[in-house]
C-alpha positions in Angstrom: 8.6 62.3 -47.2 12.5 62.1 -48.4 12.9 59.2 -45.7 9.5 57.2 -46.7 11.0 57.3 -50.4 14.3 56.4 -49.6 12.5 52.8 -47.7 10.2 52.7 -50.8 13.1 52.7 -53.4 15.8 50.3 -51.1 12.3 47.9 -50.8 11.7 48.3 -54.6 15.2 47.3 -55.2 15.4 44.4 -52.4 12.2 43.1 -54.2 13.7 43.4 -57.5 17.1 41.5 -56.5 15.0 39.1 -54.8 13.2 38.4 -58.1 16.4 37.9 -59.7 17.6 35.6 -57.5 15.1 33.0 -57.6 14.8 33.0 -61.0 18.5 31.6 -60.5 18.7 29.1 -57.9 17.7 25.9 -56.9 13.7 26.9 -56.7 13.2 26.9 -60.5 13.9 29.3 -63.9 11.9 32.1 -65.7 9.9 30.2 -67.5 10.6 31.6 -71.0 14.2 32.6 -70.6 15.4 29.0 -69.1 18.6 28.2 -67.3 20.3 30.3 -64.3 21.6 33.1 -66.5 22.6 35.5 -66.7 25.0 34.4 -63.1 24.9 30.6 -63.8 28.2 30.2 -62.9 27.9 32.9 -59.9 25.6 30.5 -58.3 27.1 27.5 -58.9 30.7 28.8 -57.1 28.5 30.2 -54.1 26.1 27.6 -53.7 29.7 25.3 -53.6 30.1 24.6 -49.8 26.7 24.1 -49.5 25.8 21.5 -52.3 29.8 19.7 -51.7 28.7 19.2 -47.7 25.0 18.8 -47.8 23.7 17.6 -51.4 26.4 15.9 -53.2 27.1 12.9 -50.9 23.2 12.1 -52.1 23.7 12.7 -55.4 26.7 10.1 -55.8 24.6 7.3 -56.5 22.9 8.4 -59.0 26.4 9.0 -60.9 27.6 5.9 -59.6 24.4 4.2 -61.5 25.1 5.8 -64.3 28.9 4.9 -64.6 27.8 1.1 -64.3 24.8 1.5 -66.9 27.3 3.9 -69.6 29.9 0.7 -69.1 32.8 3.9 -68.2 34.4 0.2 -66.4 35.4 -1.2 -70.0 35.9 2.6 -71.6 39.1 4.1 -72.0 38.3 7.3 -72.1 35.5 8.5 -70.0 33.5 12.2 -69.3 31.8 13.3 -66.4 30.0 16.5 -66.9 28.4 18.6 -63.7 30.7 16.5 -61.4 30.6 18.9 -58.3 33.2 18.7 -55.7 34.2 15.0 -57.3 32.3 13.3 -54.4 31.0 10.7 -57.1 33.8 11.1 -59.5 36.6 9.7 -56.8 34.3 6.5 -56.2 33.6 5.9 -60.3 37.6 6.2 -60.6 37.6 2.8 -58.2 35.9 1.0 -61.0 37.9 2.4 -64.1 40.7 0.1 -65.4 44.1 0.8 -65.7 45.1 2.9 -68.6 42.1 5.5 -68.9 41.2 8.9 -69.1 38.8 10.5 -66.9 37.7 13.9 -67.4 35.8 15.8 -65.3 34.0 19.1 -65.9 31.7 21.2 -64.1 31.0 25.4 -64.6 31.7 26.3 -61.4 35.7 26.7 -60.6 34.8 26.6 -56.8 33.7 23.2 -57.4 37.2 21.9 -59.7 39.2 23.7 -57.3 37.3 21.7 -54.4 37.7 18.5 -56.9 41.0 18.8 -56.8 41.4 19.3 -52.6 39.1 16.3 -52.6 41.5 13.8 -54.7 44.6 15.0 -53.6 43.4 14.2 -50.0 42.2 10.7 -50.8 44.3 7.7 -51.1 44.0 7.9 -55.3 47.5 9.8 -55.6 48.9 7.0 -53.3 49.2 4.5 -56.7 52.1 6.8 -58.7 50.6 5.5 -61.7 47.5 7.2 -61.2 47.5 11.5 -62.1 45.1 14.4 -61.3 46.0 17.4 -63.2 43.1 20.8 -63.0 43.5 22.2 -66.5 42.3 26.2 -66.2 43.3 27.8 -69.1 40.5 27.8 -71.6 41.5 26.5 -75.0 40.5 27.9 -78.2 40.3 24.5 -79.9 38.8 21.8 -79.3 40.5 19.2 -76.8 42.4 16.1 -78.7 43.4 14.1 -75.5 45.7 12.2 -77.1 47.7 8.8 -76.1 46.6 6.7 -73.2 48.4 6.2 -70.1 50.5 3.1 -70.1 48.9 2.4 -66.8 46.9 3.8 -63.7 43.8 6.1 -64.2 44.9 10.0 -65.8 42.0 12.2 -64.3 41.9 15.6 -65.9 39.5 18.5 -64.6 37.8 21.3 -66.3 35.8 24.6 -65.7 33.6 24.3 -68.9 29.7 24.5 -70.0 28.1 21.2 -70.5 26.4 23.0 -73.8 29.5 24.0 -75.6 32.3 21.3 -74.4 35.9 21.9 -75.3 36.6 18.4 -76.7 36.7 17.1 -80.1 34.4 15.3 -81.9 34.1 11.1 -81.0 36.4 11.3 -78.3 34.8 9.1 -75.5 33.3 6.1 -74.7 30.7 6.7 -71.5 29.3 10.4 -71.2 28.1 10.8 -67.5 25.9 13.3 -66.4 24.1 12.9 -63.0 22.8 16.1 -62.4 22.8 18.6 -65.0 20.0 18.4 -67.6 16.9 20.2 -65.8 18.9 23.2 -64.8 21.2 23.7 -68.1 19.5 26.9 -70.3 19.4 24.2 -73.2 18.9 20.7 -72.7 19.2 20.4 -76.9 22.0 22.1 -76.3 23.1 19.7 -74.0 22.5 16.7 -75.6 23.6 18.0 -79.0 26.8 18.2 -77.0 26.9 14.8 -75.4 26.1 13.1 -78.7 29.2 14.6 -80.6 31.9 14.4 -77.8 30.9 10.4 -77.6 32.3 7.6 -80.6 30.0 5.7 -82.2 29.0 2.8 -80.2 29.5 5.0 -77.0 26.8 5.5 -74.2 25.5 8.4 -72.4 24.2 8.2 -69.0 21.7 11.0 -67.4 20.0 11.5 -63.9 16.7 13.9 -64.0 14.4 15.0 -61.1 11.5 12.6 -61.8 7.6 13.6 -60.6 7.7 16.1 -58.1 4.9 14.6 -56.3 7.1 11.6 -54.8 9.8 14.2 -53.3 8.8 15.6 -50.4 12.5 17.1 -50.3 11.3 19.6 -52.0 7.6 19.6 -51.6 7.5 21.0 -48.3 9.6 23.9 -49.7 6.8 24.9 -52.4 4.1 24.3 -49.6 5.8 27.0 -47.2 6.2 29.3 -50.4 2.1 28.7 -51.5 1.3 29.2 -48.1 2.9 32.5 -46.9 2.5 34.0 -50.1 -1.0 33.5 -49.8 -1.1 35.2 -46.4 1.4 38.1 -46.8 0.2 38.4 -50.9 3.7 38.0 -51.9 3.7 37.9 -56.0 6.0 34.6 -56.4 7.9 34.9 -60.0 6.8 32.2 -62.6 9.6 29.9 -62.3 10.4 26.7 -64.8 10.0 23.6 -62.7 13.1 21.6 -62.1 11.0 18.3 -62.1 9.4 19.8 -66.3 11.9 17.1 -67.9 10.7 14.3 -65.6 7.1 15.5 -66.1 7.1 14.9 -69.7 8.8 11.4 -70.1 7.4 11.3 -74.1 9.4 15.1 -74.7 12.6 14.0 -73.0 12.7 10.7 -75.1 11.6 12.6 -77.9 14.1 15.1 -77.3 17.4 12.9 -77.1 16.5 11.1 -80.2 16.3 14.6 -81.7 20.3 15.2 -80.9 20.4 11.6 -82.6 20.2 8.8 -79.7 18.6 5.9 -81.0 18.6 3.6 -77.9 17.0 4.0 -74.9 16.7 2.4 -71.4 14.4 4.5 -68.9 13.8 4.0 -65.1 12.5 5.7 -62.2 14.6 5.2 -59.0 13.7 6.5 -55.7 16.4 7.8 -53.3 15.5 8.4 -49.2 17.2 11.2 -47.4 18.7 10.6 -44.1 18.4 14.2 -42.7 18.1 16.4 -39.7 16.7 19.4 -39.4 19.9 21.3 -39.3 21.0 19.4 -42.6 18.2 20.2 -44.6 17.6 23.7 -43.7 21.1 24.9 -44.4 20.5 24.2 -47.6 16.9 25.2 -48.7 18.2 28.2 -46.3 20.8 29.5 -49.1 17.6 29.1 -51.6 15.2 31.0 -49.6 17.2 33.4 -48.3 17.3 34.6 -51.9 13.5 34.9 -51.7 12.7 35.9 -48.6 13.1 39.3 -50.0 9.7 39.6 -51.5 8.0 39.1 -48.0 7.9 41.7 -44.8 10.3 40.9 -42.0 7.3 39.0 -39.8 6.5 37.2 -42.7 10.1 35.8 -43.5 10.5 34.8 -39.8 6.9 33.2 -39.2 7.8 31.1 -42.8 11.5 30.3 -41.5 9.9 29.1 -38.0 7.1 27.1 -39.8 9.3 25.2 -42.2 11.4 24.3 -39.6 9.0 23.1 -37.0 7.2 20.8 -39.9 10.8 19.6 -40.9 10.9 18.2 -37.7 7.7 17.2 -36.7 7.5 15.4 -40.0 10.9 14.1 -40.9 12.6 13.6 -37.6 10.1 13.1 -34.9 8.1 11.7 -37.4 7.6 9.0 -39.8 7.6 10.7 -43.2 10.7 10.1 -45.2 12.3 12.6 -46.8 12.2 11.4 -50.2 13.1 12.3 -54.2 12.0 10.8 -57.7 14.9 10.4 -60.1 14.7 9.4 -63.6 18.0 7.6 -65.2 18.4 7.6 -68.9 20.6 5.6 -71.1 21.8 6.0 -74.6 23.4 4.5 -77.3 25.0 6.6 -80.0 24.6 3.5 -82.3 27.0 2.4 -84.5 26.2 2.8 -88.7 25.6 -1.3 -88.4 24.6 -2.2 -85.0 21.3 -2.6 -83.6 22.5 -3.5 -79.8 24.1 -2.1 -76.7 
C-alpha cells in the first residue's frame, strides 16, 4: 500500500507540473489567465538554444518586413522589441543609416547575452564607428537616450517586458515587433506600450500567427495531441490559441486603434519551412516534452514515434510543405495634422 501511494502522489505531481508547463510554452496559454506567467521569462532563457538555432533564422523575415514597412532605414532612433538571439536585428542594422540608435529588447537575458555573442562575432564591430553596448542594470526611470552618434549605428540591448518598457515617452521613430503580440499576457498592454515609446508621426510594425489552418508547422502537433489523447484519455488543459489574434482580424484592428493607432496597413504572408525531421522535432520536442507528462510511458513513446514517422512521410519524403500564416500590421501614430504615412 505505502509504495502504490508513493507512485500515486509522484504521478499526481508529474501530471500537475505537466499541466503547468503547457499552460507556458509554445502549445498555447490558460485561457483566462493569458501569457506564460507566472515563469515567462523562465521559458524564454530555456527555450534560448532551441528557438536561436532552430526557429529564429525563420522568423528574420518577418522582422526584416517589418523594418522596411516601419521606414526604421530613414529613423534615427529605432526599437526592436522580442528580438531573440539578434538573428534579425544584425541584418535590419545593414539597412540603418549612419548616425542611429538601435535598441534591442527582449525578456529573456539568455537571449541579450546570446545577442551580444552574435554581434560581436559578426563583421558589425569591424566599422569603429559602429557600438554594441548590453545594458543589465534595470533603471528606475525611464530611458532618455540622449544625443545621436556623430556617425555609425549605436546598438543598445536590454532585458525588459514589451508591456512595461523602460524608455520615455516619444522617443522613437520605427517600433518593431516580429514576434511578440500573441504570446505577451496583455496585448493592450502591449500596444499601449508601443504607442507611447513612438513620436508622433512614428510607425509600429507587428508580425502575428495568422489562421492556423494554413500552418501545418503546427497542425500536425495538435493532430498528434487530439489523437493520443483520445486513445490514452489524457485530459489536455484549455489552452489560449497562439493563432486567437490572427483569428479575429476585426478585434486586433479594433484593438490597436484602442491604444490610439489610427492607420493601418494589413496583410497575410505565407512563409515555407525548409526542414528535416531532426530540425523540426528538436523543437516541438522541448514543447512536448513538457506535456508528455499527462500520458503513460507507451503512450508518450507510441505519440513521439507517430509524429515523427508523419513528419517524414509528409514533409521530407513527401510533398507537403511545411508551412505558416503570418499576419503583418502597420501603424501610424499620426501626427495632430496629418492624415498620411
Amino acid at each position: 500500500f505505502f509504495f502504490s501511494s508513493r507512485r500515486r502522489h509522484t504521478r499526481q505531481r508529474s501530471v500537475s507540473w505537466a499541466r503547468r508547463c503547457v499552460q507556458e510554452t509554445g502549445l498555447g496559454m490558460e485561457g483566462t489567465k493569458g501569457g506564460f506567467n507566472p515563469i515567462h521569462e523562465e521559458f524564454w532563457d530555456r527555450f534560448s538554444s532551441v528557438y536561436c538555432s532552430v526557429t529564429e533564422p525563420y522568423h528574420c523575415k518577418m522582422g526584416l518586413q517589418l523594418a522596411l514597412q516601419t521606414k526604421a532605414d530613414k529613423g534615427s532612433k529605432v526599437l526592436e522589441v522580442a528580438c531573440g538571439s539578434g538573428f534579425a536585428s544584425l541584418i535590419i542594422t545593414q539597412l540603418l543609416k549612419p548616425a542611429t540608435i538601435y535598441c534591442i529588447l527582449d525578456i529573456s537575458k539568455e537571449m541579450v547575452v546570446a545577442a551580444k555573442k552574435r554581434y560581436e562575432s559578426s563583421t558589425f564591430l569591424c566599422n569603429p564607428k559602429n557600438s554594441f553596448t548590453l545594458i543589465e542594470e534595470e533603471s528606475s526611470k525611464k530611458i532618455e537616450l540622449g544625443t545621436l552618434p556623430s556617425a555609425g549605428v549605436k546598438v543598445q540591448a536590454y532585458k525588459g517586458n514589451n508591456e512595461n518598457l523602460p524608455f520615455a515617452d516619444k522617443t522613437f521613430d520605427s517600433y518593431i515587433a516580429s514576434a511578440s503580440l500573441y504570446v505577451v499576457e496583455s496585448p493592450s498592454k502591449m500596444l499601449a506600450e508601443s504607442y507611447r515609446v513612438l513620436r508622433e508621426g512614428g510607425i509600429a510594425g507587428f508580425g502575428v500567427f495568422g489562421k492556423e489552418k494554413d500552418s501545418s508547422y503546427f497542425l500536425i502537433v495538435k493532430e498528434a495531441l487530439i489523437k493520443f489523447s483520445a486513445k490514452y484519455s489524457v485530459a489536455l488543459p484549455k489552452m489560449r490559441s497562439l493563432f486567437y489574434l490572427g483569428d479575429d482580424e476585426a478585434a486586433l484592428i479594433k484593438m490597436c486603434k484602442d491604444a490610439g493607432f489610427k492607420k493601418v496597413h494589413l496583410w497575410h504572408e505565407p512563409a515555407i519551412y525548409p526542414i528535416s525531421t531532426k530540425q523540426f522535432m528538436s523543437e516541438k520536442m522541448f514543447v512536448l516534452k513538457q506535456v508528455l507528462g499527462l500520458f503513460p510511458p507507451e503512450g508518450q513513446k507510441e505519440l513521439v514515434e507517430w509524429l515523427e514517422s508523419e513528419i517524414e512521410k509528409r514533409f521530407v519524403a513527401g510533398e507537403e510543405l511545411v508551412t505558416m500564416d503570418y499576419i503583418h500590421l502597420i501603424w501610424l501614430k499620426q501626427k495632430k495634422s496629418s492624415h498620411h504615412f
